[in-house]
ZAMARPA-811393 format. One record per residue (C-alpha): x, y, z. Coordinates in steps of 0.05 Angstrom, whole numbers, padded with zeros to 5 digits, always signed. Last residue first. Layout:
XYZ;...
// end
This chain:
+01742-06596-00480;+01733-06591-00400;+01682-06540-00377;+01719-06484-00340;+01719-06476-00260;+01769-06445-00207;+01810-06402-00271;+01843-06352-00231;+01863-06284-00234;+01889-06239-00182;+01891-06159-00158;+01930-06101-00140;+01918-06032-00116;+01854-06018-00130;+01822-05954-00102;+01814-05913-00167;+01798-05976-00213;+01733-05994-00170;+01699-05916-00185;+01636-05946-00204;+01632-05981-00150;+01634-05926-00099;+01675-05893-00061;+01647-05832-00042;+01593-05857-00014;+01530-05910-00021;+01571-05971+00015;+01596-06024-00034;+01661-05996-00037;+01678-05986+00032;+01646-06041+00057;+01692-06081+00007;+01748-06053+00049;+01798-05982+00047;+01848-05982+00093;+01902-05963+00046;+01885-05973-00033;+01849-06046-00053;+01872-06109-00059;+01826-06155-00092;+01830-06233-00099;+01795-06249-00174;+01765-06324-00176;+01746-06345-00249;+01689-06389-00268;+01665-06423-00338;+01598-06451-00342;+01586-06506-00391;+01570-06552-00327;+01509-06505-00299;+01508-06434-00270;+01479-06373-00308;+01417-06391-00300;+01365-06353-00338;+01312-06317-00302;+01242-06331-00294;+01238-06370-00227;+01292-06336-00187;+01358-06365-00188;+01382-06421-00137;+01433-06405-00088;+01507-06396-00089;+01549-06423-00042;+01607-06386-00020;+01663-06428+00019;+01725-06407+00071;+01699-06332+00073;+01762-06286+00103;+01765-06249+00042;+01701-06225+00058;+01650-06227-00012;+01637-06218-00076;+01601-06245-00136;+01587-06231-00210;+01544-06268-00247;+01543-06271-00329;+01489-06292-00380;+01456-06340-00421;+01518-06367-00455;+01557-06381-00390;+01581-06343-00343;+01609-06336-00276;+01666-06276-00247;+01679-06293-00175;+01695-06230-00134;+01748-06226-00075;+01754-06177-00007;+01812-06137+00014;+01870-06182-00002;+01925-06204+00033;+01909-06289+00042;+01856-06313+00000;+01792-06358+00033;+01747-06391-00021;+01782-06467-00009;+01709-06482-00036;+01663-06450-00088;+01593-06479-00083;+01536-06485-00135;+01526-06565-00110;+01537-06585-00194;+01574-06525-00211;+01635-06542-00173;+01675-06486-00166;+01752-06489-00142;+01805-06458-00099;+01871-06488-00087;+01909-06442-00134;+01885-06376-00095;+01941-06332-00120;+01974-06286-00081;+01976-06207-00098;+02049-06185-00117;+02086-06156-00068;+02135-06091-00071;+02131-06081-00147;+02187-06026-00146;+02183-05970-00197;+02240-05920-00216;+02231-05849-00251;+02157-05845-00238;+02116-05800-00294;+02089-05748-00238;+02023-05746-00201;+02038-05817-00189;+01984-05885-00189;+02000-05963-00171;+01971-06016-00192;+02000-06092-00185;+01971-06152-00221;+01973-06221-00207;+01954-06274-00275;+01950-06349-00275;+01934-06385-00336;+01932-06463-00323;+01994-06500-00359;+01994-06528-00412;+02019-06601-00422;+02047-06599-00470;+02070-06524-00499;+02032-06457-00482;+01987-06433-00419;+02024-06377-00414;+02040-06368-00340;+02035-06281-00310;+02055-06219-00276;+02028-06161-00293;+02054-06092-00275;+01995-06026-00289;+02032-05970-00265;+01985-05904-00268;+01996-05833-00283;+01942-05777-00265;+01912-05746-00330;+01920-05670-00358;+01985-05684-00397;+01951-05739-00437;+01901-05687-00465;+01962-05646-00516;+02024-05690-00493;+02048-05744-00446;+02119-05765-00457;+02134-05830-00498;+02152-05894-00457;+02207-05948-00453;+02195-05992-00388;+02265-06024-00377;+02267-06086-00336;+02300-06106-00278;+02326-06162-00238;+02305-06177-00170;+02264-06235-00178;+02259-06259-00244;+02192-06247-00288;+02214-06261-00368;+02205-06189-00414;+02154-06144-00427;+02162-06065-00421;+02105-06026-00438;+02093-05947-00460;+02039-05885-00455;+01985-05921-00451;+01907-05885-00441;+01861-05914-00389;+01803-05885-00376;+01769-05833-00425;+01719-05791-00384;+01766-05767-00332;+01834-05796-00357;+01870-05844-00322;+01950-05830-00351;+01986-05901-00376;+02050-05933-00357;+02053-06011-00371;+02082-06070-00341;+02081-06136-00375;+02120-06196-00344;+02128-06270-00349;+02112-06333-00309;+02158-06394-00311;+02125-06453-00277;+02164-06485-00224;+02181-06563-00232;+02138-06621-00221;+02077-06609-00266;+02065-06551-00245;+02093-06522-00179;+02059-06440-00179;+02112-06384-00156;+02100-06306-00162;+02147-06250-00170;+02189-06231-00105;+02229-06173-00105;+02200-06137-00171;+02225-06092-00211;+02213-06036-00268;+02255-05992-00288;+02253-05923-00322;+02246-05910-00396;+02238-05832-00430;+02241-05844-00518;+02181-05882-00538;+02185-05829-00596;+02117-05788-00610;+02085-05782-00673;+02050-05856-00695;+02000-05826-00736;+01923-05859-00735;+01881-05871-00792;+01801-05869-00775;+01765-05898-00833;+01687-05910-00794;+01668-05986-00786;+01617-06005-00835;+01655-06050-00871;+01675-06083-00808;+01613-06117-00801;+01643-06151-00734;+01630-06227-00735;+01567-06278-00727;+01566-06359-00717;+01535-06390-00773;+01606-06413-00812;+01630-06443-00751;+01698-06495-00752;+01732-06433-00703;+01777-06403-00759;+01757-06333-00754;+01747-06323-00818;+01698-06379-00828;+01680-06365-00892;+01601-06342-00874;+01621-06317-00811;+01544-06281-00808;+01547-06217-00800;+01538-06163-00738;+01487-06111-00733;+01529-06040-00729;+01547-05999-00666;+01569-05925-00662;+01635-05894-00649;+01651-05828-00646;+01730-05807-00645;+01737-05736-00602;+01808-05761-00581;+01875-05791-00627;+01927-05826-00607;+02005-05837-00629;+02064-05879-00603;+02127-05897-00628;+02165-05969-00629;+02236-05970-00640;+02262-05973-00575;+02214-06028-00566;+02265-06063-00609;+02312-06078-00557;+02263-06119-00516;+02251-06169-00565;+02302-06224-00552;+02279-06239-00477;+02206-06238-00505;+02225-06286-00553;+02267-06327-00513;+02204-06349-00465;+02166-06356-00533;+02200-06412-00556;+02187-06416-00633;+02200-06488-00669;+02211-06552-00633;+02277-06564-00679;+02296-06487-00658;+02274-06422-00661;+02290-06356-00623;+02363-06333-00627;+02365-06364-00688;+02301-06315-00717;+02333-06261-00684;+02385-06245-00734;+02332-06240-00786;+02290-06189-00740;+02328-06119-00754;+02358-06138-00818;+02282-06148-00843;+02283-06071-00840;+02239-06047-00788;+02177-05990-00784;+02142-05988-00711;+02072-05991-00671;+02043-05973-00616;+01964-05943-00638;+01915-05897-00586;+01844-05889-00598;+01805-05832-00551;+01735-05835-00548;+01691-05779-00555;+01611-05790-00586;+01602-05863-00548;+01593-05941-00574;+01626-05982-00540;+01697-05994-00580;+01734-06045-00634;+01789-06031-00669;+01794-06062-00742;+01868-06046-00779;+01894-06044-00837;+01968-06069-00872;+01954-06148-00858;+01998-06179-00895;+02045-06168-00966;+02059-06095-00975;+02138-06110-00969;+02119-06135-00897;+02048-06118-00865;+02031-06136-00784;+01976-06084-00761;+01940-06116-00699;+01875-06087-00677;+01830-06147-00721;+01873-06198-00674;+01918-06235-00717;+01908-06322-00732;+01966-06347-00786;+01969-06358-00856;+02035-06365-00896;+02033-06355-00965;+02070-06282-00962;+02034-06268-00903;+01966-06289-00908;+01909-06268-00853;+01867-06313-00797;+01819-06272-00758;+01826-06257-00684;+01770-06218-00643;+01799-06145-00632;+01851-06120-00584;+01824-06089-00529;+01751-06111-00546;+01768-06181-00538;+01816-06169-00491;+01750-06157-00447;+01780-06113-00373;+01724-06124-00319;+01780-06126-00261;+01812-06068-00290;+01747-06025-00295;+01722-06002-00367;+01756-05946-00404;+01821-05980-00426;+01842-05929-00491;+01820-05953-00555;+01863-05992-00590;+01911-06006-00645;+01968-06055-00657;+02042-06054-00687;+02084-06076-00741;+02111-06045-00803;+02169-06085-00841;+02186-06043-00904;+02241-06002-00872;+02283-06007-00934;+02257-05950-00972;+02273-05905-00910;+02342-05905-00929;+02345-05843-00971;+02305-05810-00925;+02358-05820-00863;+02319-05841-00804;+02327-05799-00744;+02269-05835-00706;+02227-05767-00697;+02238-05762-00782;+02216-05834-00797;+02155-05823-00762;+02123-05774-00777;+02097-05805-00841;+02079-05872-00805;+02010-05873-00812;+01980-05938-00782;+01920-05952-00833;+01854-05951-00821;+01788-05986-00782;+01745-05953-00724;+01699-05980-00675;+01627-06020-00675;+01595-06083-00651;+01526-06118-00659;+01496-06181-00637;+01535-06201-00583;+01495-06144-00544;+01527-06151-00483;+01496-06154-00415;+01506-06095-00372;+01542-06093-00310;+01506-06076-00250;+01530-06004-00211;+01506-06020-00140;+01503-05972-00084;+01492-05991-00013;+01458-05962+00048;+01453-06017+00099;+01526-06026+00110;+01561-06095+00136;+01560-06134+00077;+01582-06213+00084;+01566-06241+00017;+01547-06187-00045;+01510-06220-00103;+01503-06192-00174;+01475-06216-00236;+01498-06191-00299;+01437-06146-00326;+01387-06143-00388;+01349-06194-00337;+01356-06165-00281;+01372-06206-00209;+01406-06169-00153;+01426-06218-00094;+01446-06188-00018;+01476-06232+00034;+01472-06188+00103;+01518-06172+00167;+01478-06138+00195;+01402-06157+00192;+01352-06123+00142;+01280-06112+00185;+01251-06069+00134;+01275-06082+00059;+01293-06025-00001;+01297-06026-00069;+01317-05964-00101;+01336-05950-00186;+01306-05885-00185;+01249-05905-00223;+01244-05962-00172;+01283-06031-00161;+01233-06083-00135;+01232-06123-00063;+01253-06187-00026;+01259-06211+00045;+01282-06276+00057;+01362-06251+00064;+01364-06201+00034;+01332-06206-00045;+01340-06154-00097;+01299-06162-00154;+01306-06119-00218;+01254-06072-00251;+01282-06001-00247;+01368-05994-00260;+01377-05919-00256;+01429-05892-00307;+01505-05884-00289;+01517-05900-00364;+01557-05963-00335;+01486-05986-00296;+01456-05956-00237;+01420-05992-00180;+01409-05965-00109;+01401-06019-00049;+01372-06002+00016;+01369-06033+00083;+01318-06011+00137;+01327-06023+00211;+01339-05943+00211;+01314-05904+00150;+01358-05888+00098;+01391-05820+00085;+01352-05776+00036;+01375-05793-00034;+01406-05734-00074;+01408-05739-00154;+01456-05706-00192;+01446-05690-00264;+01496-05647-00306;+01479-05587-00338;+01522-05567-00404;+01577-05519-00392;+01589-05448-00379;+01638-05403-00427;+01648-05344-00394;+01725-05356-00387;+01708-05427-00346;+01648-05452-00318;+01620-05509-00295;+01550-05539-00288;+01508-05582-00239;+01437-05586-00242;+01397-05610-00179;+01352-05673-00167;+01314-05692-00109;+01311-05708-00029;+01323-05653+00006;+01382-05651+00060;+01443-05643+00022;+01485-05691-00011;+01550-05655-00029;+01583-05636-00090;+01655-05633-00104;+01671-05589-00160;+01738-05558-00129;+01704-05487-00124;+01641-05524-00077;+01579-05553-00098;+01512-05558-00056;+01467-05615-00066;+01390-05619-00064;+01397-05552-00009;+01428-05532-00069;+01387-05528-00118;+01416-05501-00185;+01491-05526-00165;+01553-05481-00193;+01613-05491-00204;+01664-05440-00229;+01731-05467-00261;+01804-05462-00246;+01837-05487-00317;+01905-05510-00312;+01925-05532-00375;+01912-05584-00432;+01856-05561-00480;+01817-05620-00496;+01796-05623-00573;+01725-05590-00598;+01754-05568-00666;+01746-05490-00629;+01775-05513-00571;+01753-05556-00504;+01750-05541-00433;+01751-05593-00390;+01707-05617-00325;+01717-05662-00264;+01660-05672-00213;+01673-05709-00137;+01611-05738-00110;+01596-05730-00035;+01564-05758+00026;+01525-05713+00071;+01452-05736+00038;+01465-05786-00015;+01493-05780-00073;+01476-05808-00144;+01506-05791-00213;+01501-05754-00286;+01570-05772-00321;+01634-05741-00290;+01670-05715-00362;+01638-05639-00342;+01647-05607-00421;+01667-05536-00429;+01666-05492-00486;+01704-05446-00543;+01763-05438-00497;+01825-05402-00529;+01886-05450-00507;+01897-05469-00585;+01980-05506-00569;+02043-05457-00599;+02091-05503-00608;+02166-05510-00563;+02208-05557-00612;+02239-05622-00611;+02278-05656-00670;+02266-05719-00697;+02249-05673-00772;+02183-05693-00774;+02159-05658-00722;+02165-05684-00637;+02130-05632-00592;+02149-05594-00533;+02086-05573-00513;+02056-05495-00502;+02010-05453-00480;+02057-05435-00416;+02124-05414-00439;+02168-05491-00466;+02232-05512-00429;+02180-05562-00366;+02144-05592-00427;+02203-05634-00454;+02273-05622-00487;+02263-05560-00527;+02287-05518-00584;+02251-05467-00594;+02187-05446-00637;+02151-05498-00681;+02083-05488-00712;+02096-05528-00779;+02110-05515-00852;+02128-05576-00892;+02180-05601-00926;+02209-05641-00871;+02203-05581-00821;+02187-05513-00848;+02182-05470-00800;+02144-05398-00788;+02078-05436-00778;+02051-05385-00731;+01991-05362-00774;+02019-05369-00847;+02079-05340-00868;+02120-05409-00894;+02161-05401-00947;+02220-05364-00917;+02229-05433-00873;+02262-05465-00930;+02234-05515-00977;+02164-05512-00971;+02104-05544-00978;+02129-05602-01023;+02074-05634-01083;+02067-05710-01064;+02083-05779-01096;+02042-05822-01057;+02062-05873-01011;+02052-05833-00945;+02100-05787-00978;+02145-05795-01042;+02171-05722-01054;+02158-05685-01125;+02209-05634-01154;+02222-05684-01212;+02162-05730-01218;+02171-05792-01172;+02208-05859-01173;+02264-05826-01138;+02222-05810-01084;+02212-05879-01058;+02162-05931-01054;+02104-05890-01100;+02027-05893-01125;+02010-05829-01152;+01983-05774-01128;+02027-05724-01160;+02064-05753-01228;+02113-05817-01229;+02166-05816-01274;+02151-05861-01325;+02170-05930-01329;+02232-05961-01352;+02226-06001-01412;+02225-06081-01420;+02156-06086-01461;+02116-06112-01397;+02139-06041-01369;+02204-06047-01327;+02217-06035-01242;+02284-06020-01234;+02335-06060-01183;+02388-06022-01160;+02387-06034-01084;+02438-05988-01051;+02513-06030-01029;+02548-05983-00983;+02491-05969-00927;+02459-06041-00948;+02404-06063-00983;+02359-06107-00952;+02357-06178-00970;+02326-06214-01021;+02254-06245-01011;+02266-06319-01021;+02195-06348-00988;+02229-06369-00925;+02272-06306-00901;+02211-06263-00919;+02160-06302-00877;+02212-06303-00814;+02228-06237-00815;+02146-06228-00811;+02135-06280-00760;+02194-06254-00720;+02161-06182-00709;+02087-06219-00704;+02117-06265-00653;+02106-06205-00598;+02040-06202-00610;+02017-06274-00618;+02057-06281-00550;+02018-06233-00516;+01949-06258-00550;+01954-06329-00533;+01958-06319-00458;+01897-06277-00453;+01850-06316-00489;+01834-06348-00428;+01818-06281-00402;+01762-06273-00467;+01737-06349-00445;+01722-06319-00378;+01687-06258-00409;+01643-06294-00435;+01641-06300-00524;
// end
């Protein structure tokens, strides 16, 4: 699938999320399930042999609900009937866990609200029992990783490194650590105590390491171009792995020449400003309109391989859970709606963000004799009934971090929605996401780093599981997928607001079209991306305000830089649809904000469209933004596009002879305005500096989406 079709996906997957609570109230209040016990009236029902007698008490390992259907002395945990740890704190001695928290012995010390009441070498952690407690965190260093991956500078610029010391198990150690860099040539590049390298005046290759309590990392490569020539223009090529892209043509203007070893091309006689095409044929194309630098680095995306995928698959565990939430044990029979979804955390720039990958391809499941279409990352499951696993998908790597949101109901906590909700039309989503807000108190977060991931061939949809009329099209081998479960161990339980002055306004169909909003708090992680820490979603209305629940950062989290991520967008839902429109606001904190303000939301070029036919994009100017990018594809490949803001038409021209064209009538198009950080311009980022490409996400500060071209159906 192109990543235009993925965006278009967009507007079905928030709703499909957030009708999963109702969906499941809904399938148990329609196929005759009784209702939930309540505090004064227990269930009594018992479970009978096929000859009428009780069964036996259930002995350890066994299959359980509750823990009166277990062995005397047993406990029913994660479903299993389960031998306790300890019953009092006297009975645990070992290492520093001295308490013994929901039967089992944990590393707790004092009492604590957050981070800022525990000694350093500690977190306040959530256990089992909802309460908070200062634990002792492994802060002994058994080596150091540099997260930067191998790079390019160029002589005076620079090329910030970050590093992180990991434990014994090979987790991040969270903490200040001051480390020792260190550059093996460094009239290549020197390094100074912050890890910031700069270009120096040989042309080459240096190592560049980091050390920390004698323990020196692995050499990373930097390699140190000498400055360009004057008259000259160059191009450097890496790819996402920050490896040098050799073999593609770059064209300026009429002159033309080859990508090197090194990933150089570079042209004599280059004139200012300049329209520069890469062509590669494992690559997206790329075109830049309007550049004003003759020194630029490029970092092309690659082409998928839609032939393979890989990730994780398991089971949400909830056995933390019920403890951080307060919930009796007695009662926690009757939370036996679990909802949620799984990813991995958002390492790829914003603008480039798949939702296919974020949330799995969809795949149609039965609840309780009703089938409906849930991404693979979704966990939906109701009296055991559903979907209880989940199928995450990632690029393949050796430490990615996988995060799940998810939550344990009763079916008393969504039947009195379902009237709120639902009428002779059936579901209206604009209510829904009014309704749900009050149960994202409920929901609790958990991730997990150091996850490998590697990439299996794909099989054929042989049932159709998908549900797209194709039985020869190919799907994940999820099979193959490593088990990964992941605990949900930290309440959702900080919130600020979120709001917005002046959300934006799009006429359809003669009357305004109602957009809605998602904002989300994550930490950027060197080497990880994007991890979430909570999300508010509710309908966009100027001025009023919505509550962004979140969990605090622990363990790795605490060692990122926070980020706002605050869409605002149509759902292109009910007859006639209308077009999916999405603006998006960034904003990044050194400290989890206690308020946030959406000032102005990026404008959206609704008058702009591609015609395929005469390759031109016209009514291309945007109003605000720094510089926008046109995101093509079709089946045999993808073209990305920038250029001035200013630019009132972009024509693109013909592809070289031996490359596929990504441009004909089954294209689809989007048109993306930028707004980047300050002062800083597409010059800026397309120059070879310090603020480069592949560091987009850093300098963004908000951004658009629309669909300017998509092959009617």
């Amino acid at each position: 699938m192109d990543r235009q079709q993925s965006m278009s996906r967009f507007g079905r997957f928030i709703p499909l999320f957030l009708a999963l609570f109702f969906v499941s109230g809904l399938s148990l209040v329609t196929t005759g399930c009784p209702p939930p016990a309540t505090n004064n009236e227990k269930a009594t029902e018992q479970t009978t042999t096929d000859g009428g007698t009780e069964k036996d008490p259930v002995a350890e390992g066994g299959a359980c609900a509750e823990t009166k259907e277990c062995v005397q002395g047993l406990l029913c945990k994660g479903g299993k009937c389960t031998k306790p740890e300890c019953t009092t704190d006297a009975q645990c001695t070992t290492g520093d866990k001295k308490k013994c928290i929901d039967y089992r012995c944990e590393a707790a010390g004092d009492n604590c609200k957050d981070n800022t009441e525990c000694p350093p070498g500690q977190d306040c952690e959530a256990k089992a029992d909802g309460k908070k407690y200062c634990s002792v965190i492994d802060v002994s260093v058994a080596s150091v990783l540099i997260v930067t991956p191998p790079g390019v500078v160029r002589s005076g610029q620079t090329r910030k490194f970050e590093a992180v010391a990991l434990n014994k198990s090979g987790a991040r150690l969270a903490g200040d650590f001051t480390f020792t860099w260190k550059s093996s040539a460094t009239d290549v590049a020197a390094v100074d105590a912050k890890g910031v390298a700069t270009g120096g005046s040989k042309d080459g290759e240096t190592d560049i390491t980091a050390e920390v309590q004698s323990k020196t990392s692995a050499p990373v490569k930097l390699r140190n171009f000498a400055a360009v020539a004057a008259g000259k223009l160059r191009v450097i090529l890496i790819d996402s792995d920050s490896k040098f892209v050799d073999g593609a043509k770059v064209m300026v203007g009429t002159a033309e020449a080859t990508s090197d070893a090194q990933g150089a091309a570079t042209v004599d006689s280059a004139t200012l400003p300049a329209t520069v095409h890469v062509f590669h044929k494992n690559y997206a194309f790329f075109s830049a309109f309007g550049v004003n630098k003759n020194d630029l680095l490029v970092q092309l995306v690659k082409k998928p391989d839609n032939s393979k995928a890989g990730g994780i698959k398991g089971k949400v565990n909830f056995d933390v859970y019920r403890g951080i939430m307060g919930i009796p044990e007695d009662d926690w029979a009757s939370y036996n709606v679990a909802v949620g979804f799984t990813s991995f955390s958002i390492s790829s720039d914003i603008l480039g963000l798949n939702l296919d990958t974020l949330l799995g391809e969809s795949f149609e499941v039965d609840v309780f004799g009703q089938k409906f279409s849930v991404p693979s990352g979704v966990v939906l499951e109701a009296l055991g009934g559903g979907k209880p696993e989940f199928q995450t998908q990632s690029d393949p790597g050796k430490d990615r971090l996988a995060f799940a949101l998810a939550a344990k109901l009763k079916v008393s906590d969504v039947t009195p929605l379902i009237s709120q909700v639902t009428g002779g039309e059936g579901v209206d989503i604009g209510k829904i996401l009014v309704a749900i807000e009050p149960l994202f108190e409920k929901m609790a977060l958990g991730f997990k780093t150091g996850i490998s991931v590697e990439v299996f061939a794909k099989v054929p949809d042989t049932n159709d599981k998908n549900k797209n009329g194709k039985t020869d099209d190919l799907i994940p081998d999820f099979s193959k997928f490593t088990a990964n479960d992941l605990t949900v161990d930290k309440k959702l339980d900080k919130n600020f607001s979120v709001t917005a002055g002046a959300y934006p306004k799009f006429d359809f169909n003669g009357k305004p079209a109602q957009f809605y909003a998602i904002s989300l708090l994550g930490v950027l992680l060197p080497g990880y991306g994007l991890a979430p820490l909570g999300i508010a979603i509710g309908k966009a209305e100027d001025g009023k305000a919505l509550k962004l629940r979140h969990a605090e950062p622990s363990g790795v989290l605490r060692t990122g830089r926070f980020v706002t991520l605050t869409l605002a967008l149509t759902l292109p839902l009910g007859e006639p649809k209308p077009p999916l429109l999405i603006s998006g606001d960034l904003q990044f904190f050194d400290k989890a904000p206690t308020s946030l303000t959406v000032s102005a939301f990026t404008k959206l070029p609704t008058t702009a469209k591609f015609d395929p036919a005469t390759r031109t994009l016209s009514s291309a100017a945007t109003e605000g933004s720094s510089f926008n990018q046109i995101d093509l594809s079709n089946d045999k490949g993808r073209w990305i596009i920038v250029y001035p803001s200013a630019t009132a038409s972009v024509v693109l021209p013909a592809v070289p002879s031996g490359f596929d064209d990504p441009v004909n009538a089954d294209c689809s198009a989007s048109l993306r305005p930028v707004k980047l950080q300050g002062s800083t311009t597409m010059d800026d980022i397309l120059e070879f500096n310090d603020k480069n490409m592949d560091r987009l996400t850093e300098f963004l500060s908000g951004f658009a989406n629309v669909t300017v071209y998509e092959k009617k159906k």
